[in-house]
C-alpha positions, 0 to 999 in steps of 0.5 A: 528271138521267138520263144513262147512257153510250153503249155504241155497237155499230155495226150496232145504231146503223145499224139504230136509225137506219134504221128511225128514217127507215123509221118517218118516211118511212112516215108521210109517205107517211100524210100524203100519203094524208090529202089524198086522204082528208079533210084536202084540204077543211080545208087548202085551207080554210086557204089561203084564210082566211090568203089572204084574211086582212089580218093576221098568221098567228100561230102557237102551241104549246108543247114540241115543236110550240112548237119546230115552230111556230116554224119554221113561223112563219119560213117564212110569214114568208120566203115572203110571209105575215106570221107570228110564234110566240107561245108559248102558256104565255106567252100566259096572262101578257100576250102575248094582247095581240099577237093583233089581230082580223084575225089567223089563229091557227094553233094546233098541238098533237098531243094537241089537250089541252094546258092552255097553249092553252086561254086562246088557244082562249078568246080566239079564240072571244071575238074572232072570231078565225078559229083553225085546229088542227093536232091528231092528234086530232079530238075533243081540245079544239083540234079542235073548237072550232076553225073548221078542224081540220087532222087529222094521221094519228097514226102511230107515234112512231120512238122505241122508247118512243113517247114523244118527239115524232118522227114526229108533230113531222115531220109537223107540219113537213111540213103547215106548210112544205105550208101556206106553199109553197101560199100561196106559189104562189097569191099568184105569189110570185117570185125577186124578191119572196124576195130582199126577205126574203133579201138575206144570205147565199149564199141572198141573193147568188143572187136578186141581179140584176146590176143590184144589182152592175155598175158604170155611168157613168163606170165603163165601159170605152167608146170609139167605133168608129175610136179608136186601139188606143193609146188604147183602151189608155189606157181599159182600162189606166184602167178595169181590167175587162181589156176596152173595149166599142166603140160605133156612131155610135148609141151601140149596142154593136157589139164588145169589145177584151179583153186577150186580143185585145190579146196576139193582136194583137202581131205587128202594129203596134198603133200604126198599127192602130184598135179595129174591126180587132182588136175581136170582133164581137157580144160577149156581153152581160146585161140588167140585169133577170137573175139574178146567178147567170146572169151567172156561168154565162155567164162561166163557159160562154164563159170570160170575165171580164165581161159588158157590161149593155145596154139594149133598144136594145143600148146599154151601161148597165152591166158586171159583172166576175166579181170582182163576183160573186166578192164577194158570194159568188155562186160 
């Protein structure tokens, strides 16, 4: 193993670094020339056959666009397009067998010559299996027996000996998350529909809606217009939420008596006095149907600490505390 110590020279380092990201950004600006100079029929050629495609997407490579290819795979997969990495060295010992007929194969390769690839080659020749390269070079192996050829400009590697994949890799990354964010918008793929493939974490937390977390039924902190501040008292001592929404003769919510309004209140006698002399007026309220990220701005702008969920018809089906989102890890 070939390891030498480190001599590090500070403006050496920084102008290593720097013409590292100089060499990538300026063949990111080549790619996006591409699209205007013959990788725009290929690639939207591409879309369509994994659009149309009833199977997976499954994606191949091996060493440095192995690693890529998985990445590209993950993020098909998250963004509504069925995908899996198959290694194509393993390929060659069984896992053939995990490509169907009504896949797409997408096989990435800089060279477009590289041994591993050949058996997948074959193999989606012999199926039918539709096969789309992503190759810097149009004349390798890959390029022409594939259906489509996905032709990368072939800039200079940021390594200094041209040698570690760099730049050419950043590109395949690009044109894979290009590929994914392509069939993303023609499908109509939503917030709602990447929440199903992203509950946890922060990220999940944010496409949840506020109907996955408020409280109902029982749960809600309710009286009728003309109840008794004492006994309005009684439900929000009970309930907890630090407020009780007031309702109509139709079951509408028409107020909100918050703790706040209680302490204003003080200098009155509280005893003699109903929920519709202290309560405030058209409360702000959250359909169920927004995000919970919403919710938390809302609380956040108009510092208050739980929002009422109502229906079309304003009638209260639900509240969300900001310990709820506080919870799940919205804020």
């Amino acid at each position: 193993m070939i390891r030498r110590a480190v001599k590090l020279v500070e403006n050496s380092v920084l102008e290593s670094g720097k013409r590292t990201v100089s060499i990538e950004r300026r063949a990111l600006e080549a790619l996006e020339r591409a699209f205007d100079d013959g990788l725009a029929g290929p690639f939207t050629r591409a879309v369509e056959v994994i659009g149309e495609n009833t199977g997976r997407v499954i994606v191949t490579g091996v060493g440095k666009s192995g690693h890529i290819g998985t990445k590209i795979a993950a993020t098909f997969a998250s963004t509504g397009t069925p995908a899996f990495f198959v290694h194509a060295a393993e390929a060659n010992h069984g896992d053939l067998g995990m490509i169907a007929g009504d896949d797409v194969v997408l096989a990435i390769s800089k060279g477009g010559e590289s041994a591993e690839l050949k058996s997948i080659i074959s193999y989606t020749r012999r199926f039918s299996i539709p096969l789309i390269a992503m190759t810097c070079s149009p004349r390798s192996s890959l390029a022409t027996a594939a259906d489509i050829a996905l032709l990368i400009p072939n800039e200079e590697e940021a390594c200094p000996n041209g040698l570690a994949p760099t730049t050419s890799t950043m590109m395949q990354l690009a044109l894979g998350d290009a590929l994914a964010i392509a069939l993303l918008d023609a499908r109509g793929f939503t917030a709602t529909d990447f929440h199903v493939f992203h509950p946890g974490g922060k990220l999940g937390a944010s496409l949840m809606h506020v109907a996955d977390v408020m409280h109902t039924g029982d749960r809600l902190p309710l009286v009728s217009k003309g109840t008794s501040v004492p006994d309005a008292i009684r439900v929000l001592s009970h309930k907890h939420f630090g407020c009780v929404g007031v309702l109509d003769a139709e079951g509408r919510l028409c107020g909100i008596v918050t703790d706040g309004d209680m302490s204003r209140n003080l200098n009155r006698n509280l005893a003699e006095l109903i929920v519709d002399d202290i309560m405030t007026q058209a409360p702000k309220t959250v359909r169920p149907t927004i995000l919970a990220t919403a919710a938390m701005a809302l609380l956040e702008q108009y510092k208050i600490g739980a929002l009422i969920v109502v229906d079309d018809d304003q009638r209260p089906i639900g509240l969300v505390h900001f310990h709820d989102l506080l919870r799940i890890g919205v804020a």
